[in-house]
BAFINU-205762 format. One record per atom (N, C-alpha, C): x, y, z. Coordinates in steps of 0.001 Angstrom, whole numbers, plus 500000, padded with zeros to 6 digits. Atoms other than C-alpha are relative to their C-alpha. Layout:
! residues N
XYZ ...
This chain:
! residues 426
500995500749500774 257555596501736929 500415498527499949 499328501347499740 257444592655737145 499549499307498729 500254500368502190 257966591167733340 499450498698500081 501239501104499870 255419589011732337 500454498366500111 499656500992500215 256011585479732382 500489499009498400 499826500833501328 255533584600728600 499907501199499113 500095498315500623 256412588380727106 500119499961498388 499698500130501373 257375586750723593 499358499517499186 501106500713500686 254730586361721012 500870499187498475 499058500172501254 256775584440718218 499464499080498654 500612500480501203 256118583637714560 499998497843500462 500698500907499944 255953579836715797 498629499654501016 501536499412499158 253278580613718234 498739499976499210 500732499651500508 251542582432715801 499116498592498682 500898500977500186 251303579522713562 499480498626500697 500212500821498958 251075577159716371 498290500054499704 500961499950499678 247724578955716662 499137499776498889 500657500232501285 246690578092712962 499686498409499767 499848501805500127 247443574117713284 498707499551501126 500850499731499292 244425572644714507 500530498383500767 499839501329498759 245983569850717268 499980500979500942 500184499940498442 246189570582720996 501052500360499695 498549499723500011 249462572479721283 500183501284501174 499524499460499324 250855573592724679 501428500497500387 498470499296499661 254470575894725922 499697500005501384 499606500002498309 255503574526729747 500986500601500211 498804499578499734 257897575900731738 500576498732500886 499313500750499101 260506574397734220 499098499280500756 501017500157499146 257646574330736495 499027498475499798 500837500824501081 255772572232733791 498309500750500393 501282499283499463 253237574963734537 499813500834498583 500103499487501304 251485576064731217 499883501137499823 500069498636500086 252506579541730083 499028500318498333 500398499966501275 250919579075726282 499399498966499146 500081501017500463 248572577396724442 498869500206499056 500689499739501612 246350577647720586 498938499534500785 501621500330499172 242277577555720963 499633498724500068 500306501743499846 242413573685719993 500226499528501181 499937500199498885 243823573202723215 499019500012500842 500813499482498493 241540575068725465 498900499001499690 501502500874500474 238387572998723106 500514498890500812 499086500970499872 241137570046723968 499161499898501769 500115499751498933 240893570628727565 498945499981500631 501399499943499422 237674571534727972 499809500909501258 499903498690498768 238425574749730329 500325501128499295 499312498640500326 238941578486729575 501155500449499896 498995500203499917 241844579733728734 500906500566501598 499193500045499030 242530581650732387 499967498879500943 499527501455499028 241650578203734076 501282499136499706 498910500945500312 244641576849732246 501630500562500080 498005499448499798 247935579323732035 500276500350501520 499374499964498897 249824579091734835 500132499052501054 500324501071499418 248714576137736289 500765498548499378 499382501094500602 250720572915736444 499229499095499323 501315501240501297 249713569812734247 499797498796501099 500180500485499060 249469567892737613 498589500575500171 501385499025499252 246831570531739136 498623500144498397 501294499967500965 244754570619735653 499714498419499751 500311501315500505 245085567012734406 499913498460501308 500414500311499033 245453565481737959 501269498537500079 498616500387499949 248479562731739195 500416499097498898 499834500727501054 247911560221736903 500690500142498388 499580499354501641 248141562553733648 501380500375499954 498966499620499951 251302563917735383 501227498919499953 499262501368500007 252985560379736344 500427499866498263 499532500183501333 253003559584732613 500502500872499388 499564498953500425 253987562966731386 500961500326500355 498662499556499627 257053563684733674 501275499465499492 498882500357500862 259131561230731991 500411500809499052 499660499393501540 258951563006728740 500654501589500193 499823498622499895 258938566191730193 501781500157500640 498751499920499367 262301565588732257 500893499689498260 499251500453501259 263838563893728654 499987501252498866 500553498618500528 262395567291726794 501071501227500239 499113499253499502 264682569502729163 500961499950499888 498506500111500565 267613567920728033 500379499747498698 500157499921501745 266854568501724439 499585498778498996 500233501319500788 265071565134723321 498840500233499559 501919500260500091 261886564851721644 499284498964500369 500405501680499587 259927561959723040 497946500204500091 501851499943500189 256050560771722686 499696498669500977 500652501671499631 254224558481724677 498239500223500268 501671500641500179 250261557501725005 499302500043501481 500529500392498594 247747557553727536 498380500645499691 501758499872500208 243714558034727550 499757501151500757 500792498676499144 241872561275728424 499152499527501045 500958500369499105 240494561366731456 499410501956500446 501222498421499900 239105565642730813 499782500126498970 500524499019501460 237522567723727731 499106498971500254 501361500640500274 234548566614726051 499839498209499595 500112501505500569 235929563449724732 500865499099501024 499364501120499237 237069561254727808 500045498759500189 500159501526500578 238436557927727547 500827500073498733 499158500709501775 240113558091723920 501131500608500482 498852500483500081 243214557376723193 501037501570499216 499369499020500665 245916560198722439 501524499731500355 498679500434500004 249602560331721750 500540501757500096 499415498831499582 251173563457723344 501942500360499334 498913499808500040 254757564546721474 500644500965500640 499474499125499380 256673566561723862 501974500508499548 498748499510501011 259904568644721982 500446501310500830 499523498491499591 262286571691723378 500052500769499233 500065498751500433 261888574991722910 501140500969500034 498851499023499955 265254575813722835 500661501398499371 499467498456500127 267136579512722574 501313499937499009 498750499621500829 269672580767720420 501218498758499970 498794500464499220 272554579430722745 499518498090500091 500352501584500378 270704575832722676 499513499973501247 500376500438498763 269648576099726434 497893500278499814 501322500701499858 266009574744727110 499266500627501098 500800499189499150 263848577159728925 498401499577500274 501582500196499983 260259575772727946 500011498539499404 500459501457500898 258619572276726168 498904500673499343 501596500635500521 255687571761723971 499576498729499648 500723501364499629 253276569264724033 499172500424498240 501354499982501048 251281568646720726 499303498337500323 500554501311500398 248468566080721015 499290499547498935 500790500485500951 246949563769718590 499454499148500208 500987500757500121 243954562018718530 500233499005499488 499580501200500447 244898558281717806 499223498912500720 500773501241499044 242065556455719670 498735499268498500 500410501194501421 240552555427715889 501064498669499799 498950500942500075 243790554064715524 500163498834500736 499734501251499273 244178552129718652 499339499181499812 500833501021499975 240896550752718634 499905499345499284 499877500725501374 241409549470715196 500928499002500367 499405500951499804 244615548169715970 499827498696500911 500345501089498849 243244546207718930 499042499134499395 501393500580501168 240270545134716623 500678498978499241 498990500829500613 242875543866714240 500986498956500629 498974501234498806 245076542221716959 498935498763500640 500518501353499431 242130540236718226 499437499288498932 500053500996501173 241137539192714808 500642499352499812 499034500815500523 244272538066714036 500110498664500780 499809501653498886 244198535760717351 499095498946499619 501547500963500256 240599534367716633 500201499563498534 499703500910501796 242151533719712782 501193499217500607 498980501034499517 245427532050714613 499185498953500512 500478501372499186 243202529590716940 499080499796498880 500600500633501306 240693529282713940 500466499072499167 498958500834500777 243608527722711984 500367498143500705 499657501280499087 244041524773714395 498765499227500045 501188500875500477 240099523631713606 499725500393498651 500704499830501566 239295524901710327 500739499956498983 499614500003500992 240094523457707236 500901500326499066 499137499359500858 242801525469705941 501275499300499278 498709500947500570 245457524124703684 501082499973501267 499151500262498735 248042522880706364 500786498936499256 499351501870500317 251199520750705365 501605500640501125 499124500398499490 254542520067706901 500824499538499919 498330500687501001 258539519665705074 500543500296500736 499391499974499488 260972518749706221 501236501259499953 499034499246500386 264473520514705821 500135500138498860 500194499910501577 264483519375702559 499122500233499146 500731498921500829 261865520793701660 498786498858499242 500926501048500483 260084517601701005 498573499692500925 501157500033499657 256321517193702061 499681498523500836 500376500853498208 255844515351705707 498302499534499830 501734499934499456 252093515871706382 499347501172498564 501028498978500542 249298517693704202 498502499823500881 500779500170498884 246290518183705591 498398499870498633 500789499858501069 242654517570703313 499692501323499303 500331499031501179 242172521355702603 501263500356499220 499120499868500898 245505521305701195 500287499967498499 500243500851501514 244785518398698395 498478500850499668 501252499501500909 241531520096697838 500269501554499529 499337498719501048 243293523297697032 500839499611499005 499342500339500529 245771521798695356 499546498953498527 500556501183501149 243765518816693426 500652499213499676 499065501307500389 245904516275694379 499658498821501232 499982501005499008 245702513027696677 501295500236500763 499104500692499057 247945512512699787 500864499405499345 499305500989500508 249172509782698506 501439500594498591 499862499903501497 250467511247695336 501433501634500369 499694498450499861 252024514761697636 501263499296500458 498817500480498535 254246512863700751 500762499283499265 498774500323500148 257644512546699926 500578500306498698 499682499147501232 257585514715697009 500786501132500396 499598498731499507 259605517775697141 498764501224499088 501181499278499788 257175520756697660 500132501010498546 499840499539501432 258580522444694270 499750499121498956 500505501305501141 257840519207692364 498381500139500074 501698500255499882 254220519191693853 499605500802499406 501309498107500141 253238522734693417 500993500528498502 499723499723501433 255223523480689755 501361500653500418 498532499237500499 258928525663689077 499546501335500207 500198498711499930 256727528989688753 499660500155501965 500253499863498125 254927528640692496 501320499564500577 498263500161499427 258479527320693923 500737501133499963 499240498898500147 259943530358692801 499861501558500872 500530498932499343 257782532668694051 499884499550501532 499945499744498666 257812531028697558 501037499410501042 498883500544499587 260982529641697939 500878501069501452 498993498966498965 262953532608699558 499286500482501404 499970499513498665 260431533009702375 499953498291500772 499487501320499518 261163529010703240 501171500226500718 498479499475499935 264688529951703027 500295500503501351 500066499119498752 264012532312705786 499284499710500676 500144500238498812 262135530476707955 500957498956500599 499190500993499815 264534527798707702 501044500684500855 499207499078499229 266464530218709565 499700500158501766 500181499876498674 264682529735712728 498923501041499822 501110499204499729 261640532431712378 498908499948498837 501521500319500908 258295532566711282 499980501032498811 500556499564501200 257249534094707796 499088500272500001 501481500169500789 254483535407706512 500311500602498458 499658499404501525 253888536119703127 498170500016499505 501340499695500376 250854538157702016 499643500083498195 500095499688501539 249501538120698172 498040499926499708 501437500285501035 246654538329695478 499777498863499382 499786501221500665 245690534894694342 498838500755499109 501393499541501379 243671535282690959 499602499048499808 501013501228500193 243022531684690527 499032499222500763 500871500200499760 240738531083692846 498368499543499401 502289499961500759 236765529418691715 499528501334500512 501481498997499562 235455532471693847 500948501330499391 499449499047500136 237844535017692333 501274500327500615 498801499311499079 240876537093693340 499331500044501829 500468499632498668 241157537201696810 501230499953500720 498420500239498850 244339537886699663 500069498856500686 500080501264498769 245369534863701356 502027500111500361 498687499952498977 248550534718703736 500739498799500100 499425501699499565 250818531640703941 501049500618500997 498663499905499057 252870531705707271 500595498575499976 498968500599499709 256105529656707402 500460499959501238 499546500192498436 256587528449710933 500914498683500236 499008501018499724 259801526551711881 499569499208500908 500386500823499189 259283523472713890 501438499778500616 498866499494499205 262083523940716544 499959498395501289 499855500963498394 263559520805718958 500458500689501209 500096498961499052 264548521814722321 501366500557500103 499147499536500141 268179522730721111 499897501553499328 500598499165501158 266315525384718867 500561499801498609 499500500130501189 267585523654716029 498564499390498736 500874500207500793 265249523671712798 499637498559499780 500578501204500783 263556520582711711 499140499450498681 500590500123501102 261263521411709663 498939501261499996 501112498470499867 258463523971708692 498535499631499852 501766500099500263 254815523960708939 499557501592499206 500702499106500837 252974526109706099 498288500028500549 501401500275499572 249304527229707063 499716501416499094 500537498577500780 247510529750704293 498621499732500704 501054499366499384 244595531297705350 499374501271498933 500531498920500472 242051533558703938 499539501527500455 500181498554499142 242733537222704828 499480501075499326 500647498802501122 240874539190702065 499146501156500506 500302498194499395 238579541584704387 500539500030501229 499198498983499249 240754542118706537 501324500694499573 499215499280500517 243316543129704456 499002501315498805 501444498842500470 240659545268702553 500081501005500890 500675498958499088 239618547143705656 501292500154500683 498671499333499489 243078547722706755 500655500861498839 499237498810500751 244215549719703572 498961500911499740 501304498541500064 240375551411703493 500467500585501218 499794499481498790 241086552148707071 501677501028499552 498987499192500239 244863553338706180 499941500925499072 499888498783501444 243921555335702672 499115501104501111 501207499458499156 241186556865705432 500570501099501049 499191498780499179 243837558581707507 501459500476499581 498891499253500381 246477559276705370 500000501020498969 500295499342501143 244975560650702406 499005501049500337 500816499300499969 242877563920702122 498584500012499210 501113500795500410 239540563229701477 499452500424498227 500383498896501302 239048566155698369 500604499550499252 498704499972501082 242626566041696486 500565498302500224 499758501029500038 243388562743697675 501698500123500143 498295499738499457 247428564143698366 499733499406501545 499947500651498037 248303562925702132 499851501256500906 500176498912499104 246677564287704771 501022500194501053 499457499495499809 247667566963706824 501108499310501080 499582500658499101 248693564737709621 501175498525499564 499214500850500623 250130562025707823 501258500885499506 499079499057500728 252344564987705789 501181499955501438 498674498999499353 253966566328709182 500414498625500484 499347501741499517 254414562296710151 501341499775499052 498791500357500841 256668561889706979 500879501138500107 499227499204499621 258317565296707461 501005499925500971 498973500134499052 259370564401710874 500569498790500004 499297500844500578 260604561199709816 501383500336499162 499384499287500898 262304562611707101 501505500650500720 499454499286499208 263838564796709103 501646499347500597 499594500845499494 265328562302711154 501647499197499411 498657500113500786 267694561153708267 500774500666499329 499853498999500971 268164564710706804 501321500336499753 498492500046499893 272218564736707765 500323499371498604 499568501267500541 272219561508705323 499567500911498266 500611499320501131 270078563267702400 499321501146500508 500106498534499768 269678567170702539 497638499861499844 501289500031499692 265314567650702881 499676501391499736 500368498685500046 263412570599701357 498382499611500149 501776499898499684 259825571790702591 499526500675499399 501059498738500937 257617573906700485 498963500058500175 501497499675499909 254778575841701396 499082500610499208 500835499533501089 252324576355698714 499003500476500425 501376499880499375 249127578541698850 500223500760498406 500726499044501146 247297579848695826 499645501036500018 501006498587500225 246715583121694753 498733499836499190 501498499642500642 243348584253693817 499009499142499978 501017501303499669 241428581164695051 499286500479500513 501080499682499568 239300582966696828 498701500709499030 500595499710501142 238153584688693777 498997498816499034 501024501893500890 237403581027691843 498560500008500965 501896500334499613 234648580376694568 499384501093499823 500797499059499864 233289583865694740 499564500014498683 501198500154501701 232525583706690635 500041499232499709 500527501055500740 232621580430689980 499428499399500334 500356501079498852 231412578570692993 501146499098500913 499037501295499111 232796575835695617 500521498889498923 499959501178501426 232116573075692849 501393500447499228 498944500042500657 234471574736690716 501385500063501107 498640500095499124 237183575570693634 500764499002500594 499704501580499592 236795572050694416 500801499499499153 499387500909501246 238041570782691065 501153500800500077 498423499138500219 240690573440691152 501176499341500913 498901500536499005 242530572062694250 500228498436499821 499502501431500003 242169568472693114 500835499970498712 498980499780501005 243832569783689924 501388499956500640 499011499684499541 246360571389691685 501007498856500766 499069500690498808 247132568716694293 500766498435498667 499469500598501381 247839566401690858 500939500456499418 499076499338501132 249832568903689164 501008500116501014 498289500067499274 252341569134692149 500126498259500203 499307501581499804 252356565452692522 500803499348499007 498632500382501335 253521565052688976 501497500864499692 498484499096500083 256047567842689342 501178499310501334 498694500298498980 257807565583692248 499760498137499476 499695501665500132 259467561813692207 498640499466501402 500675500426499246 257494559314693666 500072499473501396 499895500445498643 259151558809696726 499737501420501316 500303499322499726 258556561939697361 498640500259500501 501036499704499119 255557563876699530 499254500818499585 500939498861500446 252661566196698659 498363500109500959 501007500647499335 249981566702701191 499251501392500073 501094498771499861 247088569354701961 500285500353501590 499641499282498161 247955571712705054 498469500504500363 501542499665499804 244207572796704718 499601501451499006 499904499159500691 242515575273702546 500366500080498852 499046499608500880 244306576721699757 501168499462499920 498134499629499969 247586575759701273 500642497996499404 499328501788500253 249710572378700271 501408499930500454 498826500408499600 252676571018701285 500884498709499387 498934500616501349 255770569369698947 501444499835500462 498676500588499108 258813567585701107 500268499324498659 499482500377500979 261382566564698604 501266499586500446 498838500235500058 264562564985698741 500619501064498879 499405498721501115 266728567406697132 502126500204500472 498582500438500231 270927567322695910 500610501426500875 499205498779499514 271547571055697161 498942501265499971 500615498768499303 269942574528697867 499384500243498235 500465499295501656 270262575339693548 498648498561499576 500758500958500698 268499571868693075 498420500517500549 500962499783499530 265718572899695604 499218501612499503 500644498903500684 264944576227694079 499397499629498855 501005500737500863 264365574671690921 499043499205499890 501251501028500172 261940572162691984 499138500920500550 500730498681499298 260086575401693733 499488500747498194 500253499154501363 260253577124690197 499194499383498943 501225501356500519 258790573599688639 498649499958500468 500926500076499039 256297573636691195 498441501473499714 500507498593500390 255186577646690041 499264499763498982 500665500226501239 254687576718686548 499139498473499818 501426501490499667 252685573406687458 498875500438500285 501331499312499966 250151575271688930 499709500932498986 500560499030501087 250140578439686750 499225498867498814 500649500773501409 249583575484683800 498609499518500047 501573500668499528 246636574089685721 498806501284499921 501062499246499743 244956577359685812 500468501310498447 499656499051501285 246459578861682270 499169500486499108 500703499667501394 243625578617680125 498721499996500778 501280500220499896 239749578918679821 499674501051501151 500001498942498981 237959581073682754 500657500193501111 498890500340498449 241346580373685458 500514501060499316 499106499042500765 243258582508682951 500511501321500799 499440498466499286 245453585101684818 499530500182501385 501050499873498325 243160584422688407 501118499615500685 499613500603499305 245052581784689669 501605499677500008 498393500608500173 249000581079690401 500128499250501806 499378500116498914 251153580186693201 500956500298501035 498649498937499426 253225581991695750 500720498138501068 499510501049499585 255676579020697282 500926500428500923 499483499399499330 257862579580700301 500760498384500764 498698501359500066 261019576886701026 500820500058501244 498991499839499285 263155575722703717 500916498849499533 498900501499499962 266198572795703777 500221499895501599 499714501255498963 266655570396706511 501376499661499961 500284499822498734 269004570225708034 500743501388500523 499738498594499870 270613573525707234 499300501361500143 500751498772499142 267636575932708190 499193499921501033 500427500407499088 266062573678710561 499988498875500419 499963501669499401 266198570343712336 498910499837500464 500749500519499595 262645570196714040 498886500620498751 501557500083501742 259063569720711412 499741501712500441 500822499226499813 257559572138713349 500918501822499530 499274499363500079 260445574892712995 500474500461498411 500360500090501094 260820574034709382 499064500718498958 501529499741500666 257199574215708833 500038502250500043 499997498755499570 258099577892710367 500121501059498393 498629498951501168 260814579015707951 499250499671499162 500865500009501963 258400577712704442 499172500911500376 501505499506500028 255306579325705795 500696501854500509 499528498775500148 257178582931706395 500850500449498226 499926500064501430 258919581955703262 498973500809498925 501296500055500528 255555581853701701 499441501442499852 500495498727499605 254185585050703120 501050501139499188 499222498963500938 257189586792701633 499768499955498240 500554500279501678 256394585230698038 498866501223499914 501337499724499585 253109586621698693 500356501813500099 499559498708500267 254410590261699059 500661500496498984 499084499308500402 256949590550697133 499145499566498375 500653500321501075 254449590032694009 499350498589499470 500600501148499795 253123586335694174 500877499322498671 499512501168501054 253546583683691737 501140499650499745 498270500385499477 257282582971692965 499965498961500768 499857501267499062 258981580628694821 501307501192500640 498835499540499434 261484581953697680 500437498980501291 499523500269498826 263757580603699900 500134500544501844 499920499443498723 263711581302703604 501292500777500416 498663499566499557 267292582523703651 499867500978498784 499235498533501374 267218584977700472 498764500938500231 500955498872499633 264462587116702303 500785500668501849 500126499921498712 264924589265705487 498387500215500643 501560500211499702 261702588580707390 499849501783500553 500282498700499102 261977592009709889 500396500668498647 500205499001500673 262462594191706868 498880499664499119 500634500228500923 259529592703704727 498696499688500784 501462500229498723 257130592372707953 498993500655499822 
């Protein structure tokens, strides 16, 4: 009998196939033995047009050229991401960022990769949007009006320019050869002294804020600090140029609350979550990292007698009541559904149980009284970084079996991934 190629169905597979990105398992070959239905949508082919077939022969040389780097760096246990535009599926042309990670064995040897992609062609195009604004507000600055002056080392006022004195409400005459903390008061000096300081250093500044005194109101405006450099590169002096950046700083944190936050509970979305996770991650040697996978019991119940409306308010409760049960540097994001997700810095294994056990009675409290009474709790399911796993996705493994064991072994618990055996509780 000749054994199959991909004979091992394994609990990250399984939730592989629950996460809704593009997520493929290559071999040596880089010929795809495995891959979740987002993919195949991804792809835009069936799934036997796709296993077995290299990512050359489906995606064609181009897709492969850029991909073999990662994939060769992959095989020798690296994770690496890089970018490149669809050119198959339904949506060709946008912009996606492929992370390619090993699938390594027991022993640590590297038999397979996966590929997860993500859709980041909002992103680019934004950023490119934003990058050519910014140019057409740089050459704007060189005809239009904007306060413009020019101190020396000392900090004393060279040049102003008229929208300067008309922001300011002072004459020329009255500015040049003042020092620029005399002109502008002790409080403004204070506040923009230290990024002088630092351009005086040889590099440009910026410095973004809220002005409130404005005639037309609050509004963002930017002052960059640009050194004026002879051809030794030795400082001379600095040119200041503020500018009014109010919608575009607007539509860059609508645009950022827009893809980080979940649109319902307003916790960070799902994508943003596994972004700070694998970050996180990253320094987890330095500070120990616990994951927790939350899912509610008896939520399905709330909509069936109360409605959506109410199930709605329940999860924006909920995603509140774990946000106040963690510090604020801390993470809380929506995995989808019912489920949530609660990355914590955490001192040791006893500290991380207790914030799991905090986490229990946060929700139960949210759903203690009135018609929630006795419906609703939380089964919670835990790993640590970097002692039960080093990659998100692996992590994400060990909470969400975690979880499932809560979930059996009578709900409304919190368990660790290590104080369950999974094959006896399967």
């Amino acid at each position: 009998m000749v054994a199959s190629a991909e004979p091992r169905v394994t609990h990250i597979e399984r939730l592989v196939a629950a996460i809704d990105l593009p997520i493929g398992r290559w071999n040596r070959d880089a010929r795809l033995v495995f891959c979740n239905d987002h993919y195949i949508a991804w792809a835009g082919r069936p799934r036997e047009q796709l296993l077995g077939r290299s990512l050359e022969a489906l995606f064609g040389e181009t897709a492969w050229a850029a991909a073999a780097p990662a994939f060769a760096q992959a095989f020798t246990g690296r994770t690496v991401r890089y970018q490149r535009q669809l050119t198959h599926g339904p949506t060709p042309g946008r912009w996606v960022r492929i992370q390619v990670f090993p699938d390594a064995d027991a022993s640590g040897a590297v038999e397979a990769v996966f590929t997860i992609a993500t859709d980041i062609h909002d992103d680019v195009v934004a950023r490119e949007t934003l990058t050519a604004t910014q140019r057409r507000l740089d050459r704007f600055t060189e005809n239009i009006p904007y306060p413009l002056t020019y101190v020396d080392r000392d900090f004393r006022l060279r040049f102003v320019n008229k929208a300067y004195c008309e922001a300011t409400r002072s004459k020329s005459e009255d500015l040049i050869g003042k020092h620029i903390g005399a002109a502008r008061g002790a409080r403004r000096w204070a506040e923009h002294e230290p990024y002088f300081l630092r351009a005086l250093q040889g590099k440009t500044v910026q410095y973004t804020r809220l002005v409130t005194t404005l005639p037309q109101g609050p509004r963002w405006m930017r002052t960059s600090y640009v050194p004026d450099l002879d051809d030794a590169g030795a400082v001379l002096g600095l040119y200041t140029v503020t500018i009014d950046v109010h919608e575009l700083t607007v539509t860059q944190e609508k645009l950022k609350r827009r893809v980080e936050r979940d649109a319902l509970t307003d916790v960070l979305s799902r994508r943003t979550m596994m972004d700070r996770v694998e970050a996180a991650l990253a320094d987890a040697q330095a500070q120990p990292v616990a994951l927790y996978f939350v899912d509610l019991d008896g939520f399905k119940a709330v909509n069936d007698r109360l409605g959506h409306r109410e199930g709605d308010a329940l999860l924006v409760a909920v995603g509140a009541a774990l946000q106040a049960s963690v510090r604020a540097e801390d993470a809380v994001g929506r995995f989808g559904g019912d489920e949530f997700l609660v990355m914590a810095n955490v001192r040791d294994a006893e500290g991380a149980h207790a914030l799991a056990l905090h986490m229990v009675a946060a929700v139960q409290s949210v759903a203690g009284s009135g018609r929630l009474a006795g419906v609703v709790s939380a089964s919670i399911g835990y790993a640590l970084a970097p002692a039960d796993a080093r990659h998100p996705l692996n992590l994400l493994q060990q909470a969400d079996d975690a979880m499932y064991a809560a979930k059996r072994f009578g709900k409304n618990q919190a368990l660790h991934c290590r104080s369950i055996s999974f094959e006896a509780t399967r």
